[in-house]
N, C-alpha and C positions, 0 to 999 in steps of 0.2 A: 504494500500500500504506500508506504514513505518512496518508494522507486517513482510509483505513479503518479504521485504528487509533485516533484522532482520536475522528471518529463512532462508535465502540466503546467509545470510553472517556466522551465525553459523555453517552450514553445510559447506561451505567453509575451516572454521578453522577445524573443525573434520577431513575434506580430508586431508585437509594441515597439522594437525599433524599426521594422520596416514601413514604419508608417509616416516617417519623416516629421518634418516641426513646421504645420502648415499654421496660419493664422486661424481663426475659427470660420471666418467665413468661407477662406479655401479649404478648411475641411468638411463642413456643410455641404458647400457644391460638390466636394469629392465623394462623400460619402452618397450623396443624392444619384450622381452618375454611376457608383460600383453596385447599388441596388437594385436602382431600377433599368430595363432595359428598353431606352426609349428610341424611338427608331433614330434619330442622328447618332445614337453612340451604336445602335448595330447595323446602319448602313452597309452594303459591299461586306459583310462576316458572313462567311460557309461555315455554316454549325457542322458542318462536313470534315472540314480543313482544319480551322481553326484560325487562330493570326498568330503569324510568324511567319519563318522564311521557308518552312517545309511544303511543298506543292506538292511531290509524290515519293513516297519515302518506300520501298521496294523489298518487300519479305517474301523469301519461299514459302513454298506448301509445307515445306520441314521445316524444324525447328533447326536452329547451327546453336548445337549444345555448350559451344565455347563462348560463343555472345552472352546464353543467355547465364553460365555462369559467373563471367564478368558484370552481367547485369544486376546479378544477385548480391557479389561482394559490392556492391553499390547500393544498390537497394537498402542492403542491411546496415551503412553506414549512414546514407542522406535520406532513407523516406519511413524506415521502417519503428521509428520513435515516434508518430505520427501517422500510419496507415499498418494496419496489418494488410497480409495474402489471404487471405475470407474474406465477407463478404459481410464482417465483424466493422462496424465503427469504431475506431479509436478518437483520435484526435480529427484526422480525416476522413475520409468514406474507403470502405476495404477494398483491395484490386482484383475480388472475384468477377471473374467478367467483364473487366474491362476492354482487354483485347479484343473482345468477340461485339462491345458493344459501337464502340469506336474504332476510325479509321486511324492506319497507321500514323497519316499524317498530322491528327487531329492530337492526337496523343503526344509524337515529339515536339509538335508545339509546345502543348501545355506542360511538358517535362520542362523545356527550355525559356517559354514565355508566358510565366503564368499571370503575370499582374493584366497585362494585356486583353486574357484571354478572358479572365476573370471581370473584366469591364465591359466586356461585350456580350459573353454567352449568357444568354438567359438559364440555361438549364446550370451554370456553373455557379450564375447567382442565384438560384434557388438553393442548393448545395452549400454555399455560403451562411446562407440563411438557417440549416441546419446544423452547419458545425463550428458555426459563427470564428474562425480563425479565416485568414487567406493562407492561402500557400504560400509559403516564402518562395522568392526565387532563389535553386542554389549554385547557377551559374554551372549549370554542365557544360560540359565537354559534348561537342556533336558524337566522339566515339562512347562516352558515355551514358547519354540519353539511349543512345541505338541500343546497345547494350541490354539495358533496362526494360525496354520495349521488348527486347525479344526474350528478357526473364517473362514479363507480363504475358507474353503469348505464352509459356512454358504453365507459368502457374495457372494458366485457361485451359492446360491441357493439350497443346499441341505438340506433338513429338517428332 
């Protein structure tokens, strides 16, 4: 229990500094814009794609078992104090079925751009609204993120 109060309270500090030192009225508008999703801030967004610089991100039928371990020793250091592999809420929504719900490319987005993405996607700020933290961004690596993605297809079951 003292672990998880720990991990509750770091992830707190992470939000809380990623939130910058706006004045109150730029943080009102800020906070009014990562809410709601009003059509100027999701203009031109493929809830498809996502926003970022990934257009078509390109994975086998198989799994490449060396990716997705490298994605896992990643996993387990940048996301897994804040999301389990179920389907289990922790701090964030669990990565059951993610792979299988989302596109590859909609995914490395949000691995690598998530404040972005998070301003735009209505279903991301619904998700918000549930687990009331944002995702911090942690500055992956493109071989990184890919990685990651192909642990996420692994923990979906793809072999």
């Amino acid at each position: 229990m003292k672990k998880l109060m720990y991990l509750f309270a770091v992830c707190m500090l992470i939000y809380a500094c990623s939130q910058g030192n706006n004045s109150g009225q730029d943080q009102a508008a800020s906070t009014d814009a990562t809410t709601s999703a009003s059509p100027a801030a999701t203009s031109g967004y493929d809830p498809k794609r996502g926003e970022g610089k990934y257009d078509k991100v390109e994975v086998g039928d198989k799994l490449d078992a060396a990716m997705a371990a490298k994605g896992e020793t990643v996993a387990n250091l940048k996301c897994a104090s804040c999301h389990k592999y179920s389907k289990e809420k922790l701090v964030g929504p669990g990565w059951s079925g993610v792979s299988k719900k989302h596109k590859p490319e909609w995914i490395m987005n949000f691995i690598t751009n998530p404040d972005a993405m998070i301003d735009k996607d209505p279903e991301l700020q619904a998700q918000l609204e549930i687990c009331l933290v944002r995702m911090p961004n942690q500055n992956l690596s493109e071989e990184d993120a890919r990685n990651i993605l192909e642990f996420m297809r692994k923990n979906d079951g793809v072999q």
